[in-house]
N, C-alpha and C positions, 0 to 999 in steps of 0.2 A: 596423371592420376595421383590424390594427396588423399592418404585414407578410403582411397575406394572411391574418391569423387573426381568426376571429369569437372575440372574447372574449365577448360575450353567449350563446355555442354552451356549453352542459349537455357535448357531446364536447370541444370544447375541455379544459373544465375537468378530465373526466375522464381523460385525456391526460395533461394535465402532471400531475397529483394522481398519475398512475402513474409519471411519470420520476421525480419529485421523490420518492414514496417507495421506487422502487427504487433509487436513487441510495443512498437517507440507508439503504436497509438493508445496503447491499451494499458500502459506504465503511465500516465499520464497523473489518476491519482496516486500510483506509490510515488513520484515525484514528490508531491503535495506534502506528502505524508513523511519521506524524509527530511525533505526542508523545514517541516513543523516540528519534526525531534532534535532537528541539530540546530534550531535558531537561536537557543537557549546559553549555547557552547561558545568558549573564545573561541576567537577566527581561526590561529591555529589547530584548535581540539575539533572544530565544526570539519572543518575539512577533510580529518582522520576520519572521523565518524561515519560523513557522506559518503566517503569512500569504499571503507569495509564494510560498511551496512547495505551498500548497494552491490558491494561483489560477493558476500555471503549471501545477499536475497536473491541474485540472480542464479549462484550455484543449487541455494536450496528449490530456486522455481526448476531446476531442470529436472530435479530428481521428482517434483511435484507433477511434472509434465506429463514422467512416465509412468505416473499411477493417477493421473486425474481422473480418466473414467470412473474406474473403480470407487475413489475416494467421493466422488461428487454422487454417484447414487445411494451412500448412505445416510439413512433418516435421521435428523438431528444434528450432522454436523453442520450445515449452515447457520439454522438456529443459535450454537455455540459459537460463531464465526462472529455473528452477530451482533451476540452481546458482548463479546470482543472489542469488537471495529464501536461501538459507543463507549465503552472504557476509555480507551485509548481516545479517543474524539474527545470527550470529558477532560481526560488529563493532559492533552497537548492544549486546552485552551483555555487550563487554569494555569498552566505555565511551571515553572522552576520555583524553587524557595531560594534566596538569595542566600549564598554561601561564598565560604572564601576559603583557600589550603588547594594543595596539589591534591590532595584525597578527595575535594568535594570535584575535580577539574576530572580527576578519573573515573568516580563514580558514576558524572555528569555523561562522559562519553560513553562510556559502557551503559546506561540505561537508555541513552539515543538509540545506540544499537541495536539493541533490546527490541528496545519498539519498533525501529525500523524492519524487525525480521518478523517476528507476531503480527503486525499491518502487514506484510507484504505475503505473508503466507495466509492471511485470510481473504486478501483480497485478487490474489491471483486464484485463488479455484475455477472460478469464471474463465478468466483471461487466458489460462493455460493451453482451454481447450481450441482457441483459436490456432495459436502460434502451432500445438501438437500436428493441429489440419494441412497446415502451411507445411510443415514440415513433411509430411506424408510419408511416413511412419521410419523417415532417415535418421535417426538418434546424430549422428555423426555432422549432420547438417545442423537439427537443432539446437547442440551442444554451439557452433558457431555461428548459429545467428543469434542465440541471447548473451554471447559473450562479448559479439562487438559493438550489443545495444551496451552495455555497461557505461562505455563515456556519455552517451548522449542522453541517458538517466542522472548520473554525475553533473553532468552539464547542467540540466535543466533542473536539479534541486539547488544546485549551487546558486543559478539565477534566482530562483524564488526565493532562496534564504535573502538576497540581495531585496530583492523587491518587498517583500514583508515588513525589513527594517524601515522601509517609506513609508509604506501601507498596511498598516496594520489588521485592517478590515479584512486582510485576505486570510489573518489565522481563522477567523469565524468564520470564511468563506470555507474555507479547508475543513476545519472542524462540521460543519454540516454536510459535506458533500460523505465524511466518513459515517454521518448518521442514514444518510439518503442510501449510502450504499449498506448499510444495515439492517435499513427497512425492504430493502429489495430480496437480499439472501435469506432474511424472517419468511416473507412469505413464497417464497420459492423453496424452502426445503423441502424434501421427499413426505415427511411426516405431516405437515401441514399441508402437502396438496394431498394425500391420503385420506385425512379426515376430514379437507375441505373440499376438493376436486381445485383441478389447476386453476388461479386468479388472473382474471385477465390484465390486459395489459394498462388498464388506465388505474384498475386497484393496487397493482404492483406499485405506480409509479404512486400513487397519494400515500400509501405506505410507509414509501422513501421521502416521502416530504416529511411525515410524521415524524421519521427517527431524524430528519435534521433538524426539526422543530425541537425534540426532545435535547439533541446534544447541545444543542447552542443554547440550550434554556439552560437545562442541567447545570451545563459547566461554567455558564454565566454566573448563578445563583450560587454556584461553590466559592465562587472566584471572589465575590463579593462578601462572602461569608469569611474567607481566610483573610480579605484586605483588612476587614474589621477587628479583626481577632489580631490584628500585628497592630495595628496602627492604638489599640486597647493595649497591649501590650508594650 
């Protein structure tokens, strides 16, 4: 027994084998979403980033874990999550200002962070309530299975930052999937199914096309607005 857990226990094992793979399926966009704030960073700076942005997101999803009920039936905060997750989608895909000094290297890392904890705390609201289910109501368990997902989020953002530098396609790809996931939580908040009654499932998803329609417009049409403005310059 290690904190009140029979790790010889067949349920134990199947327990955590449930958080740990809810976690790693359901982190899938905050992966995205790290590798998009730290692609910006040197190699060395991107890898500090990835790292404490993804062990801070996972310490703040546990405490997120044990008030998600609560937090998810209030009206409006989706809504604000919302328009959130399109900020951020906008500004990871208009990119960095090209700087140079160890001040812009730190500020650099510290705003990856940044984003990396704001997207992850918006976008785990949903996500939380699965891994909570999984865990069945053990804090002790939960606590240890979103701590050993950490490498395997680390992992796969690291890959993507990898992959991005080749394909570039896939920051837009990323940048709309944070809109898509915006237009979902939009019309899924408590307040808008109040005054509209709840949206079915094919409006939800056209929704979520809208807001990634919007973000890759948006932050296109920025992005080209600031190349002109330097290259005028």
């Amino acid at each position: 027994m290690i904190f009140g857990l029979d790790l010889s226990s067949p349920l134990f094992w199947s327990a955590f084998g449930s958080i740990l793979l809810a976690n790693i399926v359901l982190s899938g966009d905050n992966a995205v979403v790290i590798a998009m704030a730290a692609r910006t960073l040197k190699p060395e700076q991107r890898s500090k980033a990835i790292f404490w942005g993804s062990a801070a997101a996972i310490v703040m999803r546990i405490v997120l874990t044990i008030v998600a009920i609560q937090l998810l039936s209030l009206p409006y905060l989706k809504i604000i999550g919302a328009i959130l997750l399109v900020y951020i989608g906008v500004d990871l895909l208009k990119g960095e200002d090209e700087g140079d000094g160890e001040g812009k290297e730190i500020n650099g890392m510290m705003a990856a962070i940044r984003t990396i904890l704001i997207a992850d705390l918006v976008m785990s609201l949903d996500n939380v309530l699965a891994v909570a289910a999984a865990a069945k109501g053990n804090l002790t368990l939960l606590v240890m299975g979103l701590l050993v997902s950490i490498p395997l989020i680390i992992f796969g953002a690291t890959l993507l930052t990898k992959v991005m530098e080749r394909f570039p396609v896939i920051i837009t790809i990323g940048a709309a999937l944070l809109g898509f996931l915006a237009g979902e939580m939009l019309l899924t908040d408590p307040a808008v199914i109040s005054q509209f009654g709840a949206m079915r499932e094919q409006t939800v998803t056209v929704g979520g096309v809208a807001g990634a329609i919007l973000v890759v417009a948006l932050g296109t049409y920025l992005t080209k607005r600031q190349q002109k403005r330097s290259s005028a310059a």
